[in-house]
N, C-alpha and C positions, 0 to 999 in steps of 0.2 A: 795183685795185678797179674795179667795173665802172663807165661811166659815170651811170648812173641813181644810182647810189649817191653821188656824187661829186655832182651836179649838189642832193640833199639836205644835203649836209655845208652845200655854200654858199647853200641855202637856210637854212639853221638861223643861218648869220652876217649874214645881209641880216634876216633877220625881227629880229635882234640889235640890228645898227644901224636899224631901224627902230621901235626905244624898247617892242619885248616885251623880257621879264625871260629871261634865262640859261636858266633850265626851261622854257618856253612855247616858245622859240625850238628847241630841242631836240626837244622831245615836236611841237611841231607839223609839223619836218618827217619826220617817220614815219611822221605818226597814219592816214594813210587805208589803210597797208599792216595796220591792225587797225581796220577800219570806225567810225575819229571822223573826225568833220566837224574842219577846223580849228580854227573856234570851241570844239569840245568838248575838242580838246585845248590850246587856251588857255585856257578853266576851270579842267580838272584841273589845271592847271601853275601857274594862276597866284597861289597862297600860299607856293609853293617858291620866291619872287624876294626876295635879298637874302640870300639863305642860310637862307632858312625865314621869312618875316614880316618881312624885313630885320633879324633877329635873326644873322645873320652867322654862322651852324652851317656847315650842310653846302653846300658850294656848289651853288647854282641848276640847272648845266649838268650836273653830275653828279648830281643829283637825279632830271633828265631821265631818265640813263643807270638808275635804279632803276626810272622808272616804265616806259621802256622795253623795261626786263629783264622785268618781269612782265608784261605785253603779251605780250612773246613769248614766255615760256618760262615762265609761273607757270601754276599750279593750279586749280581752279574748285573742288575735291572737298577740303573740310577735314584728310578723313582723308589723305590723298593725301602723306603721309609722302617718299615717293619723287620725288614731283613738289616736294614742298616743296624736298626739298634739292636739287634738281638747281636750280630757280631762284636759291637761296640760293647757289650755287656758281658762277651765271654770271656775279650782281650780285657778288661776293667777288674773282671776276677781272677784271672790267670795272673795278672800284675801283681795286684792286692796280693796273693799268695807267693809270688817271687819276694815282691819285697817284705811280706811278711816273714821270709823264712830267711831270707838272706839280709837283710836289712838297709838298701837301699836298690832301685833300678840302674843309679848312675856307673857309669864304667871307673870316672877317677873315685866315688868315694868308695866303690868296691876296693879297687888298688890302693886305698890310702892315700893320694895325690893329693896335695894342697894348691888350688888355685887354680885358672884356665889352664887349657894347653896351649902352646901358642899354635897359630895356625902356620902349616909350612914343616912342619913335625912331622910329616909321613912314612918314615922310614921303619921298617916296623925291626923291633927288637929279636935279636938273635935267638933261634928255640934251644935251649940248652938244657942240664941238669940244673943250673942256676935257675933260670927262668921260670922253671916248672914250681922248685923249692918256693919261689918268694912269692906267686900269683895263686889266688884264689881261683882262677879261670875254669878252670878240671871241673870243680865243686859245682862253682855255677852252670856249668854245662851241664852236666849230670843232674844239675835243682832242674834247672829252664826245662829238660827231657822228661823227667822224672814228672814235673807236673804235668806235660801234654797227656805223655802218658795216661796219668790217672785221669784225667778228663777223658780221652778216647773210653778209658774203661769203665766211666761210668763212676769212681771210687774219691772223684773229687767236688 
């Protein structure tokens, strides 16, 4: 993978450990190669943290990897049939390859969490040395980048 590419994967894990959400940290290191400001692409990303609202759905980092996939490869033209599915086919393999590597898409069974979250939960967990030690979050960050990556490169 070429270095430029490589030097955003570990962007996407330093904006991580620097207390942005899964999805922000992702989308923001890509965003200027589709004309957003940083800021713009920590907006867009940032209701995608905690697995959706901290509702614990789909994980953050792979979240990324959708908003990403449309950036580069979605539609503008409704009718655009052709173009639908060819987006729908990149975000379908880019998936396939998260949860093949990581072993699920969901945010709680990444975490380990048994059971809904309740709704009303939003208050998001304190960023600490603890917090870092017990979440897989980094990892997945770094997978969900790591695959854009090689897809931009051609290598996935």
């Amino acid at each position: 993978m070429r270095a430029e590419l490589e030097e955003r994967v570990q962007r996407a894990v330093e904006l991580f450990m620097s207390g942005y959400g899964c999805c922000q940290s992702v989308v923001s290191a890509f965003a200027d190669l589709y004309g957003l400001t940083d800021t713009q692409a920590k907006l867009v990303a940032a209701g995608f943290g905690g697995g959706v609202g901290r509702m614990r759905m789909m994980c953050g980092a792979v979240s990324g990897l959708v908003i990403l996939a449309g950036l580069n490869d979605g539609q503008t033209d409704g009718a655009d049939r052709e173009g639908k599915a060819h987006c729908y086919k990149v975000v379908q393999d880019l998936l396939a390859r998260s949860k093949e590597e990581n072993g699920s898409l969901i945010c709680a069974e990444l975490l380990g969490l048994k059971g809904p979250v309740p709704i009303g939960n939003y208050v998001p967990d304190e960023r600490n040395a603890d917090y870092y030690r017990k979440r897989p979050c980094a990892a997945k960050v770094e997978s969900a980048a790591r695959l854009f990556a090689q897809y931009l490169d051609g290598t996935l």
